[in-house]
C-alpha positions as CSV (number, residue, x, y, z in Angstrom):
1,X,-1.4,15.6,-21.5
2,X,-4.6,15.6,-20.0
3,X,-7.4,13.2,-21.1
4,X,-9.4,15.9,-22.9
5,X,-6.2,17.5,-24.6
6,X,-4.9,14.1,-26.1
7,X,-8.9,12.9,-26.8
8,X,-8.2,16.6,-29.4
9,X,-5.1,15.5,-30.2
10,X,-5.6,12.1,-31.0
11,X,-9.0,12.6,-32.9
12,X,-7.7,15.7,-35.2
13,X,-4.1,13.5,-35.9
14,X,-6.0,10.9,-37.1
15,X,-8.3,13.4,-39.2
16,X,-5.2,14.5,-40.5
17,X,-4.2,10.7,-41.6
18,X,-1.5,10.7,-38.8
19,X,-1.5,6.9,-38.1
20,X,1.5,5.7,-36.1
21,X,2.4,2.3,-35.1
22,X,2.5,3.1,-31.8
23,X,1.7,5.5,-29.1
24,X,2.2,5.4,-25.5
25,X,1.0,8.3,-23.1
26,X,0.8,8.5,-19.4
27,X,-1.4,10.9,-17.7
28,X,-3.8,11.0,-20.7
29,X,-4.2,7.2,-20.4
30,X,-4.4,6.7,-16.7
31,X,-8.3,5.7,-16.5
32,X,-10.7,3.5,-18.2
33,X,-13.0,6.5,-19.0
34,X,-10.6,8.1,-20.9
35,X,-9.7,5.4,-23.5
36,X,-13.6,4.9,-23.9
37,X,-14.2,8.1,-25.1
38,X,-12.0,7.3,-27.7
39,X,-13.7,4.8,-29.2
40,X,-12.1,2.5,-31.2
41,X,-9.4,4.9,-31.7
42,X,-7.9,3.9,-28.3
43,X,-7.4,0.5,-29.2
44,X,-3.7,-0.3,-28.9
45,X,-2.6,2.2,-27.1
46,X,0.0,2.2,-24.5
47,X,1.1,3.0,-21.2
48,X,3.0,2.6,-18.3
49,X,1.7,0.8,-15.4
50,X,2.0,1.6,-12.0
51,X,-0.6,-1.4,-10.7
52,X,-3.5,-3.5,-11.7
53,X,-4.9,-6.7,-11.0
54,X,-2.2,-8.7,-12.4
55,X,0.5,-8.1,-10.0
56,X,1.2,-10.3,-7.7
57,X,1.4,-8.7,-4.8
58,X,-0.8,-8.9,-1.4
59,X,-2.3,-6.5,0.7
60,X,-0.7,-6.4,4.3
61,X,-3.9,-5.3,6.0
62,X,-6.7,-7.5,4.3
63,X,-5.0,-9.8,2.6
64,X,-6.8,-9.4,-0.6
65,X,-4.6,-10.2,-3.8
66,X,-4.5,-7.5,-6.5
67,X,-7.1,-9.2,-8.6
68,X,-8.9,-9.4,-5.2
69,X,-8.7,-5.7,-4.5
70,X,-10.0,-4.8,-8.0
71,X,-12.7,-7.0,-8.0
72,X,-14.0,-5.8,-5.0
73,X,-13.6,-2.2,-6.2
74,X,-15.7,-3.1,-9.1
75,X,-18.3,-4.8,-6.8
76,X,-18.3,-2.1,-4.5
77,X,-18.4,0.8,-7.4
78,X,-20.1,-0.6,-10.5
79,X,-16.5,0.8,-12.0
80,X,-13.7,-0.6,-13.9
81,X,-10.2,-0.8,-11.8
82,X,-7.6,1.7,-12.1
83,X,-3.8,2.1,-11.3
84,X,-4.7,4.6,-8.5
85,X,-7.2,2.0,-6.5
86,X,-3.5,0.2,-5.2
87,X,-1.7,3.0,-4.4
88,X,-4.4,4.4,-2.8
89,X,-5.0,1.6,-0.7
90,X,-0.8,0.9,-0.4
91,X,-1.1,4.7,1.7
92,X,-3.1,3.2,4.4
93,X,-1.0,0.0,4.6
94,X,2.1,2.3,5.0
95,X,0.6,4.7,7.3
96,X,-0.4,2.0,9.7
97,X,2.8,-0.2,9.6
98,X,4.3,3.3,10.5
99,X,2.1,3.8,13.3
100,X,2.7,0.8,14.5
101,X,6.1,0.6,14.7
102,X,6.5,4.0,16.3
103,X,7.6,4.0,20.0
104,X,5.3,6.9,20.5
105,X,3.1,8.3,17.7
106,X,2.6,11.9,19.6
107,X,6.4,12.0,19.5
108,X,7.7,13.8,16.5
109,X,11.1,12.0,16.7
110,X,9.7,8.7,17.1
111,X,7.2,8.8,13.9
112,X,10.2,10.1,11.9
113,X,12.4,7.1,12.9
114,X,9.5,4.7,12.1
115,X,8.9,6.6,9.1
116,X,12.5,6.2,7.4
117,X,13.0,2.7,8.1
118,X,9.4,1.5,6.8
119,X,10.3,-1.6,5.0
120,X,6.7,-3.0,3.9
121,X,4.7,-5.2,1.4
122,X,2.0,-3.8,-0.1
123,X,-0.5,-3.9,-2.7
124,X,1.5,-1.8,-4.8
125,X,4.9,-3.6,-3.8
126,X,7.7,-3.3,-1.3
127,X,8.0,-0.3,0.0
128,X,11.3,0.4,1.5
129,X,12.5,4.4,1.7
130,X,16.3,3.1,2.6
131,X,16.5,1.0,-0.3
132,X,15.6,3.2,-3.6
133,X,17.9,5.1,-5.8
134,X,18.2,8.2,-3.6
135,X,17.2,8.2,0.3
136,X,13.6,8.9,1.1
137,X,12.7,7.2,-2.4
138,X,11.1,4.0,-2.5
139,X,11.0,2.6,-6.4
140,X,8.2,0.6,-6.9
141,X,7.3,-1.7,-10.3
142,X,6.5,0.0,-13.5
143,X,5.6,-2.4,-16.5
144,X,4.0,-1.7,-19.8
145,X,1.3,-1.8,-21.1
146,X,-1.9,-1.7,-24.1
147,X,-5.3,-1.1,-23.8
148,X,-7.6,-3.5,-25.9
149,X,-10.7,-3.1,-27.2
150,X,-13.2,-5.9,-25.3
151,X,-16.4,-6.1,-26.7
152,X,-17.9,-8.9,-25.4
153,X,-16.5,-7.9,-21.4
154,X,-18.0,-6.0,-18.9
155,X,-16.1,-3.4,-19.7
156,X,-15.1,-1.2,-23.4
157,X,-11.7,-1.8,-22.5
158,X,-8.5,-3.9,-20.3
159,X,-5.2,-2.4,-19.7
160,X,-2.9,-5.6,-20.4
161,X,0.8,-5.9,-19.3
162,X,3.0,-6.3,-22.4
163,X,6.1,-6.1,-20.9
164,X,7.6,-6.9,-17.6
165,X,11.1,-6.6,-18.2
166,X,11.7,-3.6,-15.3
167,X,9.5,-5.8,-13.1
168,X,10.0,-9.7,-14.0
169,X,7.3,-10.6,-11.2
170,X,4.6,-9.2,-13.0
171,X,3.0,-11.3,-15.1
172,X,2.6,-10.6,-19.5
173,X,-1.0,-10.7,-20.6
174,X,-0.2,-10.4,-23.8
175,X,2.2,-9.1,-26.9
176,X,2.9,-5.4,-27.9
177,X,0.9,-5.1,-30.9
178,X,0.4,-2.3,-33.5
179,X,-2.0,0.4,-33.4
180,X,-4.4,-0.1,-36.2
């Protein structure tokens, strides 16, 4: 769903005394400005994640750690992280470990070969298109996850890891917990 579909949805079920223990949505979820227009209502809820400032994994052009990255998008934005600010950044570290490996980048050929055997860390994780399920795939880490309410932080809400069990590396901030 999109934010302002499930923001209906989740408003009029509750109206309707539809209170379920749990409730974990994807696209809906995917930004902090979502979940605060719920209010409290969007305390608890969960999601998968793709990234945040948890993971332990480096950048291969700056450096930066994820908690770095995040951080410095904040700084930089006056906004809260979210899962797209690694993969975003991940594209670039992919596109120039490409580049650089390419015997000649204005050589068709040659940027495909450097292209298929990319084998990288990133922000977001290895990426490696020879080792996912399927060729040209590259599977990255997927955890899950809650939002919580934080009233005395920066911002209304955190997306914390509750469970790393896809993705071992990745630290838990916290239990699953009920909605409610």
């Amino acid at each position: 769903m999109l934010p302002p579909d499930f923001t209906t949805f989740w408003t009029q079920a509750a109206q309707q005394g539809f209170r379920p223990k749990a409730a974990t949505v994807g696209k809906a979820l995917l930004f902090p400005e979502a979940i605060g227009a719920l209010g409290d209502a969007g305390h608890n809820l969960s999601s998968e994640i793709w990234w945040s400032p948890s993971h332990p994994f480096t950048s291969s052009i700056t450096g930066q750690t994820c908690g770095e990255l995040a951080a410095a998008f904040t700084a930089a934005t006056g906004k809260q992280w979210s899962q797209p600010v690694g993969y975003g950044h991940s594209i670039f570290e992919v596109a120039l470990d490409v580049v650089s490996r390419a015997e000649d980048i204005n050589d068709p050929e040659s940027m495909l070969a450097s292209i298929v055997s990319t084998n990288v860390s990133t922000i977001a994780g290895p990426v490696s298109w020879g080792s996912g399920p399927v060729k040209n795939v590259a599977k990255m880490p997927l955890v899950g996850g809650q939002w919580r309410r934080t009233p005395d932080g920066p911002f209304d809400y955190d997306l914390i890891v509750t469970s790393n069990e896809t993705a071992p590396d990745v630290p838990v901030g916290g239990d699953m917990e009920p909605i409610g």
